[in-house]
Backbone atoms as SQL, in Angstrom:
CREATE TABLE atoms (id INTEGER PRIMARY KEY, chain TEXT, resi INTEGER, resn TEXT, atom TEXT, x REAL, y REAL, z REAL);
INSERT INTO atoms VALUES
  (1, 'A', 1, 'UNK', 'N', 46.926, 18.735, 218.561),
  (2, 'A', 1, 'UNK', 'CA', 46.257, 19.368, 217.431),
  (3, 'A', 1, 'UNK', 'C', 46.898, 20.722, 217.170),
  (4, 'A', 2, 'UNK', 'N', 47.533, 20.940, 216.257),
  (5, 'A', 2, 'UNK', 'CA', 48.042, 21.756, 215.485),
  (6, 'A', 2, 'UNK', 'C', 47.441, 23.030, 214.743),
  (7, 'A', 3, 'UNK', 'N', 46.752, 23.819, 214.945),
  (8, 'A', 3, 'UNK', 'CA', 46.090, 24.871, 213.760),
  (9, 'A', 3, 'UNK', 'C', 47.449, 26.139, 212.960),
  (10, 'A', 4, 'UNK', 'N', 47.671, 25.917, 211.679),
  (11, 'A', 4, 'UNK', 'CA', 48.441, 26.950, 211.112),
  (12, 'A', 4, 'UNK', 'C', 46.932, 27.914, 210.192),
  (13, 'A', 5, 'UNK', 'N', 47.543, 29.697, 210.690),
  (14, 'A', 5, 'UNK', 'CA', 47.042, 30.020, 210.304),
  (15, 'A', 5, 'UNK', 'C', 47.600, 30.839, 208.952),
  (16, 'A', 6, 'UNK', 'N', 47.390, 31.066, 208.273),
  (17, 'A', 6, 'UNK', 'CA', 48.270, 31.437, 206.525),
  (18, 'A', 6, 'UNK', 'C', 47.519, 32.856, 206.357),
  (19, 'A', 7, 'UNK', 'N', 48.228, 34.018, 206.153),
  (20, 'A', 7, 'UNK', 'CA', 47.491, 35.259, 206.070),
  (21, 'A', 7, 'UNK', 'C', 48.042, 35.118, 203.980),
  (22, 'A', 8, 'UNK', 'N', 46.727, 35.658, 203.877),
  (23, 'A', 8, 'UNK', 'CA', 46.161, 35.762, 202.135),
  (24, 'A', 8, 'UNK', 'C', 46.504, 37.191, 202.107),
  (25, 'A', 9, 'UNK', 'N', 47.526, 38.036, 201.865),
  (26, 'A', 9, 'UNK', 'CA', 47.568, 39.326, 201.572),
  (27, 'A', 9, 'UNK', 'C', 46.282, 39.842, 200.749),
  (28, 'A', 10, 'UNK', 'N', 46.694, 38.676, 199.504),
  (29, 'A', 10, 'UNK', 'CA', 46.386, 39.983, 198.214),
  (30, 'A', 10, 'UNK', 'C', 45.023, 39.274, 198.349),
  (31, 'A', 11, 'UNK', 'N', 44.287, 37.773, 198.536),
  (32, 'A', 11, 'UNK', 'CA', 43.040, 37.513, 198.681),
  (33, 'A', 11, 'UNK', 'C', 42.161, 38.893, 199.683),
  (34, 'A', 12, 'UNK', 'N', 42.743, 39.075, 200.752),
  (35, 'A', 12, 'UNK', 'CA', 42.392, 39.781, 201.771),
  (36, 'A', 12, 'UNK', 'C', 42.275, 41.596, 201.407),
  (37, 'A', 13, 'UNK', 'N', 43.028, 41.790, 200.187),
  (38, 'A', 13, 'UNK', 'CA', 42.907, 43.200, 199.717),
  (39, 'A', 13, 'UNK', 'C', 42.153, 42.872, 198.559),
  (40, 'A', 14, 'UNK', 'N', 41.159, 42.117, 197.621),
  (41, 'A', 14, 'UNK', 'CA', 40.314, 41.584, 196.871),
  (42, 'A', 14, 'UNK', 'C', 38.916, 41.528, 197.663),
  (43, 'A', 15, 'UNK', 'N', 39.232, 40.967, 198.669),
  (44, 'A', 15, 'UNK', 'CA', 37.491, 41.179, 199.367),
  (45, 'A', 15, 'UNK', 'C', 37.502, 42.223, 200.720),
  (46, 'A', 16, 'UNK', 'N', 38.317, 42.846, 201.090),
  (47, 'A', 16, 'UNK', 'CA', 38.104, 43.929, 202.203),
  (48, 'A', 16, 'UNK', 'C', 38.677, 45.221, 201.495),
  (49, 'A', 17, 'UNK', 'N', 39.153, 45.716, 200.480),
  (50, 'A', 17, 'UNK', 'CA', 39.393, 46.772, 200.637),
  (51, 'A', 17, 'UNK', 'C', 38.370, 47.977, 200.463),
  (52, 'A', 18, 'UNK', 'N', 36.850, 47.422, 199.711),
  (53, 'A', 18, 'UNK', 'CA', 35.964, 48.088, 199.808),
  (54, 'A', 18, 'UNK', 'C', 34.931, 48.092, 200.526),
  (55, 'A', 19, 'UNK', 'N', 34.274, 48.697, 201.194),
  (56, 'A', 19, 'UNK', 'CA', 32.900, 48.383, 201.716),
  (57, 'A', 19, 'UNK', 'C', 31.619, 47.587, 201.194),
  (58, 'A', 20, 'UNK', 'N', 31.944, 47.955, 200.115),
  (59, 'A', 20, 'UNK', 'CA', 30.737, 47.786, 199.135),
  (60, 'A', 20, 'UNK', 'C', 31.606, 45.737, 198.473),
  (61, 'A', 21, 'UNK', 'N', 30.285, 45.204, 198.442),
  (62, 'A', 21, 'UNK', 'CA', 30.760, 43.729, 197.931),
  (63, 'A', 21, 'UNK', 'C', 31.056, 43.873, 196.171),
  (64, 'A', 22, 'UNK', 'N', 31.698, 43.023, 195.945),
  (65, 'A', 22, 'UNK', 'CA', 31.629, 42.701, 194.573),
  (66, 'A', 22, 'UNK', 'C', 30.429, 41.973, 194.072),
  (67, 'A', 23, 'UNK', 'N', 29.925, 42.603, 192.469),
  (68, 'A', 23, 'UNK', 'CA', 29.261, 41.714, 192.241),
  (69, 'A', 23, 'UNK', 'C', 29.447, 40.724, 190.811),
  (70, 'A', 24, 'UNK', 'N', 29.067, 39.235, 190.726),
  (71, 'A', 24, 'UNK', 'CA', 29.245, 38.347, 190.746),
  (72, 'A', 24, 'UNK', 'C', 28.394, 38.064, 189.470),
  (73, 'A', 25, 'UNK', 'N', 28.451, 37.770, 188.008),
  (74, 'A', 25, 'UNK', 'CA', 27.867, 37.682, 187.399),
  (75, 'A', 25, 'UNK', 'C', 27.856, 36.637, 186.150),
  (76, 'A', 26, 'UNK', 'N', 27.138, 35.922, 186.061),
  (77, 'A', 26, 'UNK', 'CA', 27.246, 34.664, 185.241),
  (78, 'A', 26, 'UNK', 'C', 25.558, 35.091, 184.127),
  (79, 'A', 27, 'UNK', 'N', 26.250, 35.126, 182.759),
  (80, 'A', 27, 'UNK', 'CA', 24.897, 35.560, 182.110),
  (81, 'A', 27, 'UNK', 'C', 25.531, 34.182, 181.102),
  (82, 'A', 28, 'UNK', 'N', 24.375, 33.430, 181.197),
  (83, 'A', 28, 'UNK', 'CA', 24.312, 31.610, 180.429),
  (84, 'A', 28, 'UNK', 'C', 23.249, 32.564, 179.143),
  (85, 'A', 29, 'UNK', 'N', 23.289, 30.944, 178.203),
  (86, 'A', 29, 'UNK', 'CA', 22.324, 30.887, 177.138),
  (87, 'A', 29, 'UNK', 'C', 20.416, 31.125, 177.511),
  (88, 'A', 30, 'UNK', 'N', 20.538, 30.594, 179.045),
  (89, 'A', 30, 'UNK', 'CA', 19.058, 30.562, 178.812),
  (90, 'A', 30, 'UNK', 'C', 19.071, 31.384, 180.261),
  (91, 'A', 31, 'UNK', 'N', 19.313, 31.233, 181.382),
  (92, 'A', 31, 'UNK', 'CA', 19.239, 32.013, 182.686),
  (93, 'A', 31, 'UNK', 'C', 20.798, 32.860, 182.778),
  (94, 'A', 32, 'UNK', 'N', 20.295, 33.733, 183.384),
  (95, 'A', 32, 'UNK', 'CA', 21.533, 34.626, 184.700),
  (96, 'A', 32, 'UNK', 'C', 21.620, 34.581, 185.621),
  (97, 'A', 33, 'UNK', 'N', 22.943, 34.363, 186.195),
  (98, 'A', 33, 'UNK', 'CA', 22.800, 34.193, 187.814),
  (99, 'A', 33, 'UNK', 'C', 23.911, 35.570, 188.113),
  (100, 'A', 34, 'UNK', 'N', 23.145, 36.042, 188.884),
  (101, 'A', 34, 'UNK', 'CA', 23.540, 37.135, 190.170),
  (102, 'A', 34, 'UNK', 'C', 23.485, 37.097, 190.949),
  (103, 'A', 35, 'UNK', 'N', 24.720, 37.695, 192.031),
  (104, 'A', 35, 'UNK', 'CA', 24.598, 38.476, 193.411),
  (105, 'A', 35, 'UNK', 'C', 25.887, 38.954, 193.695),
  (106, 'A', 36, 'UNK', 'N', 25.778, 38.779, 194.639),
  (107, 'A', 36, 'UNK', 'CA', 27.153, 39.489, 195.406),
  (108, 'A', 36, 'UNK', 'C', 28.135, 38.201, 196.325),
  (109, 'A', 37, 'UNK', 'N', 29.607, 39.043, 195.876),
  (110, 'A', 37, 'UNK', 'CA', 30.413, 37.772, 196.366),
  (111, 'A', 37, 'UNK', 'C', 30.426, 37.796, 198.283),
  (112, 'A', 38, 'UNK', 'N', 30.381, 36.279, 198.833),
  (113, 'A', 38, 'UNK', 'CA', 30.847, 36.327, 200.183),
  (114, 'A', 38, 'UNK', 'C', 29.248, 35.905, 200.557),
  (115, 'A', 39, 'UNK', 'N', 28.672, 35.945, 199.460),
  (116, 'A', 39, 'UNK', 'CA', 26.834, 35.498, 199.962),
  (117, 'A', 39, 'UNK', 'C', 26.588, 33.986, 199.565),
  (118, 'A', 40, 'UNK', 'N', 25.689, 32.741, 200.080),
  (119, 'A', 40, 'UNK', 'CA', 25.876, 31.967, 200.125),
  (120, 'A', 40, 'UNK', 'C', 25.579, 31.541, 198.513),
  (121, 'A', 41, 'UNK', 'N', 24.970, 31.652, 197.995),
  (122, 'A', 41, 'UNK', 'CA', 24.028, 31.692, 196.882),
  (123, 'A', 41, 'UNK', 'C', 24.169, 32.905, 195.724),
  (124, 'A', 42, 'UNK', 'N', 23.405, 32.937, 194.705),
  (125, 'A', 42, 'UNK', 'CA', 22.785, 33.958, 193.785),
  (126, 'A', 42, 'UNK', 'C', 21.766, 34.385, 194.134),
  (127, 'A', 43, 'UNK', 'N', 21.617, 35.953, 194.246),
  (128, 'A', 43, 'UNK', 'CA', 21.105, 36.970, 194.296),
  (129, 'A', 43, 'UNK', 'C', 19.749, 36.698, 193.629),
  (130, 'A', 44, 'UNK', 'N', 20.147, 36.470, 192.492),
  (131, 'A', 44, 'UNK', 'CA', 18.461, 36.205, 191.700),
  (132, 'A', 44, 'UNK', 'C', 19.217, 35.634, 190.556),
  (133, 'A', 45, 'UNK', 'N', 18.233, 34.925, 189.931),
  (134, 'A', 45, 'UNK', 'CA', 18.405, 33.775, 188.824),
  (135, 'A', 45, 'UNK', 'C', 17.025, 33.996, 187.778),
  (136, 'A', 46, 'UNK', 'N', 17.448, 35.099, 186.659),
  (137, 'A', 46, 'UNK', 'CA', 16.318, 35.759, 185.498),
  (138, 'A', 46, 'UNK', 'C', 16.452, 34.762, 184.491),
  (139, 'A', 47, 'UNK', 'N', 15.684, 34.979, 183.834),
  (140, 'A', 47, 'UNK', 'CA', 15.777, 34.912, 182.356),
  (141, 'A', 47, 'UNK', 'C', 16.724, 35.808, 181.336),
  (142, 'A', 48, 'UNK', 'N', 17.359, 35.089, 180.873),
  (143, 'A', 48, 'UNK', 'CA', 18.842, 36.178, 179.792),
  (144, 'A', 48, 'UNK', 'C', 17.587, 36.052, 178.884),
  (145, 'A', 49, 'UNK', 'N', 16.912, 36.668, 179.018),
  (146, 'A', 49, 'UNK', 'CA', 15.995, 37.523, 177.823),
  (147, 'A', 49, 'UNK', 'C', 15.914, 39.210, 177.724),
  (148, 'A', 50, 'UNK', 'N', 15.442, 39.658, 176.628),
  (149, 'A', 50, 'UNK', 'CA', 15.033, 41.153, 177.173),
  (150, 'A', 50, 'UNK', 'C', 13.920, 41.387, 175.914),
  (151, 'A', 51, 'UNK', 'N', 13.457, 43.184, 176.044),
  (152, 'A', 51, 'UNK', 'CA', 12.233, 43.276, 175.318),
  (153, 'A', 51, 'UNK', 'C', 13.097, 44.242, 174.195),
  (154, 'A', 52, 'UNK', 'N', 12.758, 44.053, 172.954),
  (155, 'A', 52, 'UNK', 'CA', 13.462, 44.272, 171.992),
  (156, 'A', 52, 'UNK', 'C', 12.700, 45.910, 171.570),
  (157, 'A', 53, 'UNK', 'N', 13.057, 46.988, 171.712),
  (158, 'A', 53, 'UNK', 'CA', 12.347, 48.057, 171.628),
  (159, 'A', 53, 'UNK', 'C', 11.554, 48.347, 170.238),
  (160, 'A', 54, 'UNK', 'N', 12.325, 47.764, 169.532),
  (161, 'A', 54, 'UNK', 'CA', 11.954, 48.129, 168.089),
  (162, 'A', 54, 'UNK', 'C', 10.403, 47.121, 167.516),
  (163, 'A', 55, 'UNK', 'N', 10.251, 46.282, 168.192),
  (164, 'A', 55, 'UNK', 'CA', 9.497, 45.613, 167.824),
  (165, 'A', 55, 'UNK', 'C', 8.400, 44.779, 169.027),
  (166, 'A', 56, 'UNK', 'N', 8.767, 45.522, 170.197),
  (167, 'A', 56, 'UNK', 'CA', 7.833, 44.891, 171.292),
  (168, 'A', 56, 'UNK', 'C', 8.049, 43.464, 171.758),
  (169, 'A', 57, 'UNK', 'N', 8.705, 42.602, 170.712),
  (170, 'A', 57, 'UNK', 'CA', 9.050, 41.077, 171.314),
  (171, 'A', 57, 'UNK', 'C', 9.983, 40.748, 172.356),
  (172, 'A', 58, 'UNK', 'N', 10.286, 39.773, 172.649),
  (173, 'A', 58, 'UNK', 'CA', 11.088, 39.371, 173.658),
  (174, 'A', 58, 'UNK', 'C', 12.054, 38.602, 173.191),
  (175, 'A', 59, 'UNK', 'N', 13.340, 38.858, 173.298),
  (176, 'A', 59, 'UNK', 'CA', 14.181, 37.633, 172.456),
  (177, 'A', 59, 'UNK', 'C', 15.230, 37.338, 172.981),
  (178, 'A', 60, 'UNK', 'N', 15.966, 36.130, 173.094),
  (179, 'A', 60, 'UNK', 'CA', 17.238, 35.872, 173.824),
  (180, 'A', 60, 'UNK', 'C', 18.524, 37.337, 173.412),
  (181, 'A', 61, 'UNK', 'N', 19.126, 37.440, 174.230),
  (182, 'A', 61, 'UNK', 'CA', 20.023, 38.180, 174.536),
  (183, 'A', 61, 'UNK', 'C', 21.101, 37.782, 172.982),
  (184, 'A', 62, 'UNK', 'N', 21.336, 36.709, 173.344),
  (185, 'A', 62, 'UNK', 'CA', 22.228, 36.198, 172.333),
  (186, 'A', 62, 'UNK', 'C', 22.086, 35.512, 170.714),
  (187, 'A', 63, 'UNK', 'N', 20.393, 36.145, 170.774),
  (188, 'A', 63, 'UNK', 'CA', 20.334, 35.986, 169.406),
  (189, 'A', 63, 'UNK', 'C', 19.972, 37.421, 168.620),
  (190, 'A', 64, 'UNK', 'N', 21.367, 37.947, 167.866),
  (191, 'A', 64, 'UNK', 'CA', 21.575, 39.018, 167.055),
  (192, 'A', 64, 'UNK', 'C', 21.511, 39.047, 166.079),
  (193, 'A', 65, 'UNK', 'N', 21.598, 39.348, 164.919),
  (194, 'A', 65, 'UNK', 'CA', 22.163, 39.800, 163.615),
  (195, 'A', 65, 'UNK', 'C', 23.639, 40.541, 163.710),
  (196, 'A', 66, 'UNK', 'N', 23.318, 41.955, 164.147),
  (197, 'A', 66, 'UNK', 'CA', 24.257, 42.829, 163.986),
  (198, 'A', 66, 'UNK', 'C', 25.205, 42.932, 165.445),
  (199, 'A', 67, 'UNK', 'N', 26.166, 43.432, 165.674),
  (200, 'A', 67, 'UNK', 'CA', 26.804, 43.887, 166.685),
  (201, 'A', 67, 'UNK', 'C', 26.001, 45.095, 167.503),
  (202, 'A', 68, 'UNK', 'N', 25.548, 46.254, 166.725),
  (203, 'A', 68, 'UNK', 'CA', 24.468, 46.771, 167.424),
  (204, 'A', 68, 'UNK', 'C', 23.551, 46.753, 167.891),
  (205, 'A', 69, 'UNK', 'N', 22.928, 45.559, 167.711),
  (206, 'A', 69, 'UNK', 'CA', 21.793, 44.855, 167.919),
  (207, 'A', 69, 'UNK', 'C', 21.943, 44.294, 169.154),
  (208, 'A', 70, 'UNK', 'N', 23.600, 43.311, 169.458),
  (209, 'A', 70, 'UNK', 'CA', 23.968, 42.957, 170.502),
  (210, 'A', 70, 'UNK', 'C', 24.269, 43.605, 171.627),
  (211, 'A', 71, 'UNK', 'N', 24.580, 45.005, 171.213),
  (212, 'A', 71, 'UNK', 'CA', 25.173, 46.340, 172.175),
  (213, 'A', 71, 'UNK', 'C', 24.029, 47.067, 172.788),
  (214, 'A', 72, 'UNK', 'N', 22.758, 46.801, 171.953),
  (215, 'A', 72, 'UNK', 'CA', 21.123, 47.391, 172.421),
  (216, 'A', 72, 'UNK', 'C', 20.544, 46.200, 173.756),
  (217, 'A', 73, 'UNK', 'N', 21.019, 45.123, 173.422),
  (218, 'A', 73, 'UNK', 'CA', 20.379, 44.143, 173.778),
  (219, 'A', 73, 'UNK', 'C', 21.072, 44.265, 175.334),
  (220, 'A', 74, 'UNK', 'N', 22.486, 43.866, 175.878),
  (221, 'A', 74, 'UNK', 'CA', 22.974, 43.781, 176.852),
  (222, 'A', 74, 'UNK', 'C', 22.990, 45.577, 177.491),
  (223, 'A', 75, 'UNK', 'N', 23.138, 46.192, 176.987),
  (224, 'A', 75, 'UNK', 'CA', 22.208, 47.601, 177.684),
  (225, 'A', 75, 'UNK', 'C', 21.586, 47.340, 178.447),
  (226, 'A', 76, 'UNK', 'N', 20.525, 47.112, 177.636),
  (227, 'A', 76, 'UNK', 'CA', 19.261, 47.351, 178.022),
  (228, 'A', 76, 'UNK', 'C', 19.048, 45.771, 179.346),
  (229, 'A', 77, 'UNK', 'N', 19.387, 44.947, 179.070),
  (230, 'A', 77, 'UNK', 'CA', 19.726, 43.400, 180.100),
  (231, 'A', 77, 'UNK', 'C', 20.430, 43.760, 181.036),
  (232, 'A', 78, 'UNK', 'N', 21.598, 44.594, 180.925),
  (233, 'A', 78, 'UNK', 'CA', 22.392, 45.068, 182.870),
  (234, 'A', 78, 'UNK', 'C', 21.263, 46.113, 183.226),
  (235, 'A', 79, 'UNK', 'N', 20.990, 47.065, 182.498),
  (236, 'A', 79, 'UNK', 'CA', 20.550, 48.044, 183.124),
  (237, 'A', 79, 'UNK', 'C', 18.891, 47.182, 184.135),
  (238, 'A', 80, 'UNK', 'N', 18.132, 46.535, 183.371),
  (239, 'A', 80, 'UNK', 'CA', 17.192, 45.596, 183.897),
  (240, 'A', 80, 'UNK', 'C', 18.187, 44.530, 185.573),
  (241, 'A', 81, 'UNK', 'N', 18.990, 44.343, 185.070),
  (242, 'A', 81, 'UNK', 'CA', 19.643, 43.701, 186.099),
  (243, 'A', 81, 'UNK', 'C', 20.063, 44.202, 187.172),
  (244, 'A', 82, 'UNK', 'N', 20.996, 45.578, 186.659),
  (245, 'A', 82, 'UNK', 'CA', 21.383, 45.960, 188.089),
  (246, 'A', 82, 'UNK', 'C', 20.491, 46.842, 188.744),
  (247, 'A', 83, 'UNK', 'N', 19.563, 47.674, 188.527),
  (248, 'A', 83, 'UNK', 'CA', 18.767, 48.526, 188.593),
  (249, 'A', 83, 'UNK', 'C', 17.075, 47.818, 189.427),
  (250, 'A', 84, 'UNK', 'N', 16.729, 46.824, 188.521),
  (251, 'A', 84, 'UNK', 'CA', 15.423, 46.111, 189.192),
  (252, 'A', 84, 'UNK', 'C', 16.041, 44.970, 189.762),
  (253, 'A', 85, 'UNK', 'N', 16.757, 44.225, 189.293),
  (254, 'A', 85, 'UNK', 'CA', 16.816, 42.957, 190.060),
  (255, 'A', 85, 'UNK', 'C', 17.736, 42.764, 191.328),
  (256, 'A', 86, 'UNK', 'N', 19.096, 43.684, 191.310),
  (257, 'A', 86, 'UNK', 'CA', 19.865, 43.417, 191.911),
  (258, 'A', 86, 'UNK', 'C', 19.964, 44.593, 193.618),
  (259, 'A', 87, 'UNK', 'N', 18.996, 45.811, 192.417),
  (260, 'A', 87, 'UNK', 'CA', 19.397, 46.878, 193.705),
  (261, 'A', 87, 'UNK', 'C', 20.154, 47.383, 193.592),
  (262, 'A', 88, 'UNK', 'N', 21.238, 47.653, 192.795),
  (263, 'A', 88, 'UNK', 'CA', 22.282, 48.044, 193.289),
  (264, 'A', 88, 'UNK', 'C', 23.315, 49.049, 192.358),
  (265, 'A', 89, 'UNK', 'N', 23.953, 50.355, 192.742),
  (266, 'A', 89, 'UNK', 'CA', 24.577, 50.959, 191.367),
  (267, 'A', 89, 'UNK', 'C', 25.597, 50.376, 190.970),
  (268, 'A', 90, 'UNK', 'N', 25.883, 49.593, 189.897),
  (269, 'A', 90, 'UNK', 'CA', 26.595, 49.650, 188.917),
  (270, 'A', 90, 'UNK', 'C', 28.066, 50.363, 189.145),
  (271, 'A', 91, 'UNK', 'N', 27.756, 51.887, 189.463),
  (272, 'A', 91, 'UNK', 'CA', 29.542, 52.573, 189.368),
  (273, 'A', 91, 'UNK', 'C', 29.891, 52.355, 190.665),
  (274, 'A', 92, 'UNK', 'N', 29.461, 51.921, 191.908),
  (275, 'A', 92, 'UNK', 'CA', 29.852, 51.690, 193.183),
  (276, 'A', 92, 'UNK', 'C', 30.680, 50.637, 193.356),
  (277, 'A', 93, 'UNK', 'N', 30.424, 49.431, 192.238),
  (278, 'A', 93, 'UNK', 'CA', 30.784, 48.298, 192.620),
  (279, 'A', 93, 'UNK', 'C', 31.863, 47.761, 191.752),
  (280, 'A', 94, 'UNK', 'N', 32.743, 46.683, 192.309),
  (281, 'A', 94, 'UNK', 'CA', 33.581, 45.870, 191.060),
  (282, 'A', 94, 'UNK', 'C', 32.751, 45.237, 191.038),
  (283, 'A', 95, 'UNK', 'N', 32.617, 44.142, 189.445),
  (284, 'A', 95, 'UNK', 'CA', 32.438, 43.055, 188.741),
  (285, 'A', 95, 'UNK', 'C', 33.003, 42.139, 188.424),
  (286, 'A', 96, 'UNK', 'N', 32.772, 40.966, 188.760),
  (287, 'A', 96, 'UNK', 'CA', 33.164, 39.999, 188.134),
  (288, 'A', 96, 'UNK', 'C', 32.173, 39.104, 187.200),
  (289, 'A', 97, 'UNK', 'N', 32.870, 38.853, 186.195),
  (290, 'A', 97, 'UNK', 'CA', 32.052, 38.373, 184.661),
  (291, 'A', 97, 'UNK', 'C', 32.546, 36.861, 184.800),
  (292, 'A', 98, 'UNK', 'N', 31.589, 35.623, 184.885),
  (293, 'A', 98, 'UNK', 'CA', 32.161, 34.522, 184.624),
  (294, 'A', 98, 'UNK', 'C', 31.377, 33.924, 182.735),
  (295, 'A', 99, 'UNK', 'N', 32.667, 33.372, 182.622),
  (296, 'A', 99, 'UNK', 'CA', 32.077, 33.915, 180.691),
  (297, 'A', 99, 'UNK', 'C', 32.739, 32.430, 180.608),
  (298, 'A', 100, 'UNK', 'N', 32.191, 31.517, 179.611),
  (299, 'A', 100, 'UNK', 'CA', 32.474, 30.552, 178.948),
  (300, 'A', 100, 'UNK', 'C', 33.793, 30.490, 178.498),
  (301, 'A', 101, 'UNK', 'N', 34.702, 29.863, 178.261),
  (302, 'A', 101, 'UNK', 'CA', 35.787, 29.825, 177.520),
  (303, 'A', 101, 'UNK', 'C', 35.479, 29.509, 175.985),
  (304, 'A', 102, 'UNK', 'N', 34.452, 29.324, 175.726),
  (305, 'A', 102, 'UNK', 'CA', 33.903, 29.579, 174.352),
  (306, 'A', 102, 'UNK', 'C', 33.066, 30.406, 173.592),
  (307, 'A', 103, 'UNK', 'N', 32.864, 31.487, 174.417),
  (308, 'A', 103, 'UNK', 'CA', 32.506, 32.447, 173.836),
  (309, 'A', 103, 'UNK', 'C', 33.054, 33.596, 172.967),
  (310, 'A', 104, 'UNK', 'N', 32.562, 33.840, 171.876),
  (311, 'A', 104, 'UNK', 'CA', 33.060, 34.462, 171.082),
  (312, 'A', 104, 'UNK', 'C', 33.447, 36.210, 171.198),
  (313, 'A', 105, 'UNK', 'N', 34.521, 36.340, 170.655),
  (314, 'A', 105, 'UNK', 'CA', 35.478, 37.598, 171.031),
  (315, 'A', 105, 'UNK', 'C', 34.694, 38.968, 171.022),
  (316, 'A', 106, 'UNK', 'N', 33.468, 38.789, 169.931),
  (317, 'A', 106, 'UNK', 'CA', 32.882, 39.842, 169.723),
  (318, 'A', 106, 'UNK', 'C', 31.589, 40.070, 170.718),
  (319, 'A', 107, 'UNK', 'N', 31.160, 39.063, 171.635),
  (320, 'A', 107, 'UNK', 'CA', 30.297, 39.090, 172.319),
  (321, 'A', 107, 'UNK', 'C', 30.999, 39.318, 173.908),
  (322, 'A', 108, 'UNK', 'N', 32.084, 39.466, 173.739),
  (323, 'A', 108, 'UNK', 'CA', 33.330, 39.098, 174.841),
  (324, 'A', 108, 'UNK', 'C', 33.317, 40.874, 174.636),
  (325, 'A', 109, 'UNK', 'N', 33.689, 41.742, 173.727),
  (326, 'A', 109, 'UNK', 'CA', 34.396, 42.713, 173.496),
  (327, 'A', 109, 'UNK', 'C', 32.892, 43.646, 173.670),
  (328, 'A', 110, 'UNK', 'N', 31.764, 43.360, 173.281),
  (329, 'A', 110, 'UNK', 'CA', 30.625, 44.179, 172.983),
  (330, 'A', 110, 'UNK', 'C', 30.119, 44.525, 174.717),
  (331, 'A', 111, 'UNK', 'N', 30.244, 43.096, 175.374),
  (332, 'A', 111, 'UNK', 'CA', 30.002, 43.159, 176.982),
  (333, 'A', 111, 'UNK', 'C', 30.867, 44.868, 177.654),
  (334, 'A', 112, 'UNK', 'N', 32.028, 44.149, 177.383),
  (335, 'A', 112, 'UNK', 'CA', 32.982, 45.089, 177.970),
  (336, 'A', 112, 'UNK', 'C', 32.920, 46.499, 177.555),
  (337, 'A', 113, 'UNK', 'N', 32.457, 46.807, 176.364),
  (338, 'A', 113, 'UNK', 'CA', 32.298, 48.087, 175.781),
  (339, 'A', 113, 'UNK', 'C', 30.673, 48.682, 176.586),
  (340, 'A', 114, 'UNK', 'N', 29.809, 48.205, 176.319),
  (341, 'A', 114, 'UNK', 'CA', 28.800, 48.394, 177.164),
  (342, 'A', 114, 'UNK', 'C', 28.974, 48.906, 178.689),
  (343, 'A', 115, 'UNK', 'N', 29.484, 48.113, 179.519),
  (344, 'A', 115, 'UNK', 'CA', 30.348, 47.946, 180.903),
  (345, 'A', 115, 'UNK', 'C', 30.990, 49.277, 180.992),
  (346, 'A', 116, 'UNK', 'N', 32.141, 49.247, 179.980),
  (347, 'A', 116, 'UNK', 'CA', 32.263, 50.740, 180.415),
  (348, 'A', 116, 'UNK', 'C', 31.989, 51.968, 180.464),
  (349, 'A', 117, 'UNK', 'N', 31.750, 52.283, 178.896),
  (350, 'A', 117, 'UNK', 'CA', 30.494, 53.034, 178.826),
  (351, 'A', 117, 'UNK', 'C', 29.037, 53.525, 179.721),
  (352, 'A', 118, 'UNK', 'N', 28.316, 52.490, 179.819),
  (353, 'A', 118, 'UNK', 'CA', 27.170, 52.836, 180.883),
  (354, 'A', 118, 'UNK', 'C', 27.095, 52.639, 181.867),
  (355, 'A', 119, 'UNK', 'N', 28.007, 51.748, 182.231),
  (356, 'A', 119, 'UNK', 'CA', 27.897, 51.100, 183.872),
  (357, 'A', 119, 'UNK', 'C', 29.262, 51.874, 184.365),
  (358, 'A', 120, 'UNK', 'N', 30.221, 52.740, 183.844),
  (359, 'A', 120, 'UNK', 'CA', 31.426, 52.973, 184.344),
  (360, 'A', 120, 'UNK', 'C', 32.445, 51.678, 185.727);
């Protein structure tokens, strides 16, 4: 019996070079799944909903009108996420975003603008 062992440089500088884990984020049409990578599972599994300030309702994330509307909405949905659900700051950590290959550029571009902006 034979064992070869294969050293992963750059895998191995992706998950050890920080202390702190990455976190791991899949936001679907109807749920989100979170946690942190190297854990067996998701962290927690919400509702991609949020509470719409202007009007007290509750409405999917991904149903907008405007681009600002969309930029209020996912705000206000990480900050709920990383803050109550996850525990955890935001500027401490990398992210990883797993995003549809069909999602559209402007909901693709509005994420990322958000992201950097508030979550640095």
């Amino acid at each position: 019996l034979n064992i070869y062992l294969v050293e992963m440089p750059l895998f191995e500088a992706l998950s050890y070079s920080s202390d702190k884990n990455v976190v791991i984020l899949d936001i679907g049409a109807v749920y989100t799944k979170c946690g942190l990578a190297g854990e067996t599972g998701p962290r927690c599994i919400i509702p991609s909903v949020v509470k719409n300030e202007k009007n007290e309702k509750i409405v999917k994330i991904w149903e907008f009108s405007t681009t600002e509307e969309l930029y209020e909405n996912l705000k206000n949905f990480l900050f709920q996420l990383f803050f109550r659900s996850l525990l955890v700051n935001a500027k401490d950590r990398r992210l990883v975003v797993c995003e549809s290959i069909l999602c559209p550029s402007q909901v693709r571009e509005t994420l990322a603008k958000v992201l950097f902006i508030h979550f640095e």
